[in-house]
LOLOBA-311499 format. One line per 4 residues: number of its first residue (from 1); for each residue x, y, z of C-alpha. Coordinates in steps of 0.02 Angstrom, whole numbers, plus 50000, padded with zeros to 5 digits. Example, Ala and Ser with C-alpha at 12.3 -4.5 7.8 and 13.67 -1.06 7.14 Angstrom:
BEGIN
1 = 50615 49775 50390  50684 49947 50357
end
This chain:
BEGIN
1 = 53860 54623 55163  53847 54808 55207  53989 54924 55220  54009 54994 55380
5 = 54079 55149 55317  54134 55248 55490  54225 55092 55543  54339 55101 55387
9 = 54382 55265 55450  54402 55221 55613  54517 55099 55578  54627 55230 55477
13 = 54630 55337 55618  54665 55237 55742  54823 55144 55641  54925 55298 55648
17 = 54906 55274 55846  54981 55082 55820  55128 55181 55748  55135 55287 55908
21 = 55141 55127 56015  55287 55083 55910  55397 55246 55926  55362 55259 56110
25 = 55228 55402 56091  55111 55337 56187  55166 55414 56338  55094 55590 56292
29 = 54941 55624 56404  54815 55604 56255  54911 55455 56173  54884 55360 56360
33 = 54703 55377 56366  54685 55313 56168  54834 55191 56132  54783 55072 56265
37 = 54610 55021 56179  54673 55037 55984  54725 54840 55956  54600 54778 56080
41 = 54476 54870 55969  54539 54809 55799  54509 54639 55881  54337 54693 55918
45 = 54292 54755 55743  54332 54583 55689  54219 54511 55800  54091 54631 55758
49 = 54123 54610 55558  54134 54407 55578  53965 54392 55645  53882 54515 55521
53 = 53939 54396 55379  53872 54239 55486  53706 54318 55513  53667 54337 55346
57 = 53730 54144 55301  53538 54061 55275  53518 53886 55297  53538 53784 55110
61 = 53435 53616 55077  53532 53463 55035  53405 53329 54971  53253 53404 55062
65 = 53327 53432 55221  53394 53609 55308  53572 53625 55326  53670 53758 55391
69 = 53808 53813 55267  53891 53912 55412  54067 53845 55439  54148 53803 55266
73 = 54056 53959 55206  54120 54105 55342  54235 54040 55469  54353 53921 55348
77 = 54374 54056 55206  54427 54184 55356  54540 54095 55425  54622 54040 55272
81 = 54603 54222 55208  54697 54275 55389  54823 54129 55382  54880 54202 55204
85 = 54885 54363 55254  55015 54307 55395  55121 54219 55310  55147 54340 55182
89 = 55191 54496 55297  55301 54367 55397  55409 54330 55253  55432 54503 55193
93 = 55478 54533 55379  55600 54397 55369  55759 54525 55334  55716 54612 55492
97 = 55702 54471 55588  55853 54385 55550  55941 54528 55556  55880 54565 55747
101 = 55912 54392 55788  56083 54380 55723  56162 54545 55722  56069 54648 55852
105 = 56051 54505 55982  56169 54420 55940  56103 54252 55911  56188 54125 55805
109 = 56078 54064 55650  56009 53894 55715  55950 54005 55881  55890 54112 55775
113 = 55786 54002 55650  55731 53898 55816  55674 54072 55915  55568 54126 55745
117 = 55487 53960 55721  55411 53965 55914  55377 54142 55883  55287 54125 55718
121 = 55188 53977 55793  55147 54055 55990  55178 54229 55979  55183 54326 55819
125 = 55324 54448 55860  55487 54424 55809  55600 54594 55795  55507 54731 55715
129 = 55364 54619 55672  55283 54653 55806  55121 54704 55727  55072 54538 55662
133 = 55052 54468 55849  54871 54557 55816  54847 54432 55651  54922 54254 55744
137 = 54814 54293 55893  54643 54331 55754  54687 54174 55697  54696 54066 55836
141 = 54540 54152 55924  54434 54153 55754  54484 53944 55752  54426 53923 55936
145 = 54262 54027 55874  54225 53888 55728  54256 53743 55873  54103 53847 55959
149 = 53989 53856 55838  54025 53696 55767  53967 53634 55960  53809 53746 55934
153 = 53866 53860 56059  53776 54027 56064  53850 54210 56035  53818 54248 56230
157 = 53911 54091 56284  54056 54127 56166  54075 54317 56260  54061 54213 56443
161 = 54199 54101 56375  54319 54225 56293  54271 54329 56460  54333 54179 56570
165 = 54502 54131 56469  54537 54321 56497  54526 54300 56675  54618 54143 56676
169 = 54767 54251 56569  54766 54364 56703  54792 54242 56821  54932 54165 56715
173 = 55013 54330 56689  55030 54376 56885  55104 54198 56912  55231 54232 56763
177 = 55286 54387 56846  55278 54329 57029  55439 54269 57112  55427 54072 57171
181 = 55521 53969 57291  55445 53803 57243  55562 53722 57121  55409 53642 57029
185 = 55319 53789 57001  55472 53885 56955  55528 53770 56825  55344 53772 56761
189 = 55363 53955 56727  55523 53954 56635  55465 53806 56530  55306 53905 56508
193 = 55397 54072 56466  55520 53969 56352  55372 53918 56239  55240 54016 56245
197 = 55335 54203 56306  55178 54282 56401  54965 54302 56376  54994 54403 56244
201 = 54896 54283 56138  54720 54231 56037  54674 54131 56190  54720 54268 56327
205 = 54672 54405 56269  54613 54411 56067  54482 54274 56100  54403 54375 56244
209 = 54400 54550 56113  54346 54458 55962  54194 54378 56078  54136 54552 56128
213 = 54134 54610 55945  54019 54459 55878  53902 54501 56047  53888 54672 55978
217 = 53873 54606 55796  53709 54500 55848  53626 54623 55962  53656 54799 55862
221 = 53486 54805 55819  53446 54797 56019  53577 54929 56076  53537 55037 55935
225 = 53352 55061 55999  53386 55064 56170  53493 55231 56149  53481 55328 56321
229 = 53506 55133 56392  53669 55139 56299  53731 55295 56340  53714 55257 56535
233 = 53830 55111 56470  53949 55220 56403  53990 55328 56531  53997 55190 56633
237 = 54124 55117 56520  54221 55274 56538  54234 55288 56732  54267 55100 56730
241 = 54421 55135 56596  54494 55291 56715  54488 55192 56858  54563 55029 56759
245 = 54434 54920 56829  54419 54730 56766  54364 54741 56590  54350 54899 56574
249 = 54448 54890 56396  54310 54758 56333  54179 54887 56393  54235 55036 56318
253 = 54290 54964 56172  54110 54890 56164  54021 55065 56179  54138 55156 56057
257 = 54111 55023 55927  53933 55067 55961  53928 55247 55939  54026 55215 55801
261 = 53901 55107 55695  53781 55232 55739  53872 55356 55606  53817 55335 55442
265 = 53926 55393 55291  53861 55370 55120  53956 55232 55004  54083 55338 54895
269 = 54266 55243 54837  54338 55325 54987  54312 55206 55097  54370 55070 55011
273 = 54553 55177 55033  54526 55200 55207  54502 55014 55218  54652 54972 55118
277 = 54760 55105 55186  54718 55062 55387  54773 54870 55338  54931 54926 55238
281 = 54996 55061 55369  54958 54932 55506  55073 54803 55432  55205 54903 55348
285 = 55251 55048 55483  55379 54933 55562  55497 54943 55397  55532 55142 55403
289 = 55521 55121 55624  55648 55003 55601  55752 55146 55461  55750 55277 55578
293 = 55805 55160 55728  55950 55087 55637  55980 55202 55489  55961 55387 55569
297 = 55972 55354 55756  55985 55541 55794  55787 55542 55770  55737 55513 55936
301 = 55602 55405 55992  55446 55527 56027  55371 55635 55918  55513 55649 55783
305 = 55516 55458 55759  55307 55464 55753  55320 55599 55627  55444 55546 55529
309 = 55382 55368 55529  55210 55433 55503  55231 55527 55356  55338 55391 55288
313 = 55239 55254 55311  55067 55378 55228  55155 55415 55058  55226 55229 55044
317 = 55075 55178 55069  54971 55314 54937  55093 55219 54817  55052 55031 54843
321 = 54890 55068 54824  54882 55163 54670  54994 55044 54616  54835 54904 54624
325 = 54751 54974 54493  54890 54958 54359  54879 54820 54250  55031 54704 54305
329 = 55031 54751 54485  54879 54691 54562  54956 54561 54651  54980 54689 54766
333 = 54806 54674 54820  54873 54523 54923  54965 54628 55047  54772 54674 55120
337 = 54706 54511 55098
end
């Protein structure tokens, strides 16, 4: 499949503003207009990636008749690629969680092991895991994308569904946060809350980004001709993300993705860091966040803890991946999947 070289960068950029999320950075004027979209974007990419590599499946015969080797050759091997991926990062997390659990909020152990099992399951985040959320909800929206297509649902259908569920998790989310005098209701809530926490989720709201990627990933060719067409789109997408208008996020997202594909770098081994680097920061900036928060408290969350965590996180990560090419050590490689 061809490399889309500017996204690889893109995604390297835009990790270091995952680690702003996480030491309360985002609150800068810049860092609000660009945090907002960065994980709804890396949803997108995956969307847009997904349906590259299912394009390019071709139908195989099978005793003189067409089949489409779609499923067990795309979908399956992602989602087993993804599920590995998860479960690795959530053991090496496993320290930090229990420790969270136990010592910082105080929960006994069988609390504890019962409060990671529903998060691992529903949610994704336990404490200072919270990246891998992104990778439970992938996987959950990129199995409700192989029930799709297995029902010969099209790419346009998929975006009107994940558009709807997003909607409905809207919905869900003002109810969640809504007082309620009726008992029933109430006590739906709180069992609702008690299992699944919020919409933070592959249904809610990864489905609905991961749709919008494989729309762009079937119609490139369209948008790319159409070019003054597209940039009316894109300032649209802008106004509508100033004003925070009803998906706005999908939009823009949508149109940067767009200008981004436009961009093209030639191949050189570079990007192949980028693309290894953008995973491994992602995934292992909550380890030296969680240092400075315990460890050297008199960093302050801001800048210094960005910096710090930044810089950390950069060098640690220079190291793993030199470290992939030594003979011995390339069972590293499993930490990007």
């Amino acid at each position: 499949m061809k490399h889309y070289n500017s996204i690889d960068l893109l995604k390297f950029l835009m990790s270091f503003f995952v680690i702003a999320i996480h030491t309360a950075y985002d609150q800068v004027p810049l860092m609000r207009l660009i945090c907002p979209w960065v994980v709804p974007m890396f949803f997108v990419i995956s969307g847009f990636l997904l349906q590259r590599r299912i394009s390019m499946q071709r139908p195989v015969e099978v005793c003189g008749k067409r089949v489409e080797n779609l499923l067990g050759g795309v979908i399956n091997s992602y989602i087993i690629k993804l599920v590995k991926l998860y479960i690795l990062w959530t053991l090496l997390y496993l320290p930090l969680t229990f420790y969270g659990s136990c010592v910082v909020e105080s929960n006994s152990l069988l609390r504890a092991f019962a409060l990671f099992c529903r998060n691992v399951i529903f949610t994704g985040e336990n404490h200072m895991s919270w990246p891998l959320w992104y990778l439970l909800a992938l996987i959950w929206a990129s199995f409700l994308v192989k029930i799709m297509l297995k029902w010969k649902m099209k790419v346009e259908w998929i975006l009107i569904s994940g558009l709807c569920l997003t909607l409905i998790g809207w919905g869900i989310k003002y109810v969640l946060e809504t007082e309620h005098t009726d008992d029933c209701l109430e006590k739906i809530v709180y069992v609702y809350k008690k299992t699944f926490v919020g919409t933070r989720n592959g249904l809610f709201v990864g489905f609905g980004f991961l749709s919008v990627g494989m729309f762009l990933g079937k119609w490139q060719d369209y948008f790319l001709r159409h070019t003054v067409w597209s940039c009316w789109v894109a300032a649209l997408s802008v106004a509508a993300f100033l004003y925070d208008l009803p998906f706005s996020t999908h939009l823009l997202c949508f149109c940067i993705l767009l200008f981004v594909i436009r961009i093209r770098l030639a191949d050189r081994k570079l990007f192949l860091w980028f693309r290894r680097m953008s995973t491994l920061i992602y995934f292992s900036h909550m380890f030296f966040v969680a240092t400075l928060v315990y460890l050297f408290p008199e960093v302050y969350a801001g800048l210094p803890q960005f910096a710090l965590a930044s810089v950390s996180t950069f060098f640690f990560c220079c190291i793993v991946i030199r470290l992939m090419e030594v003979p011995g050590f390339s069972f590293l490689k499993k930490l990007v999947g």
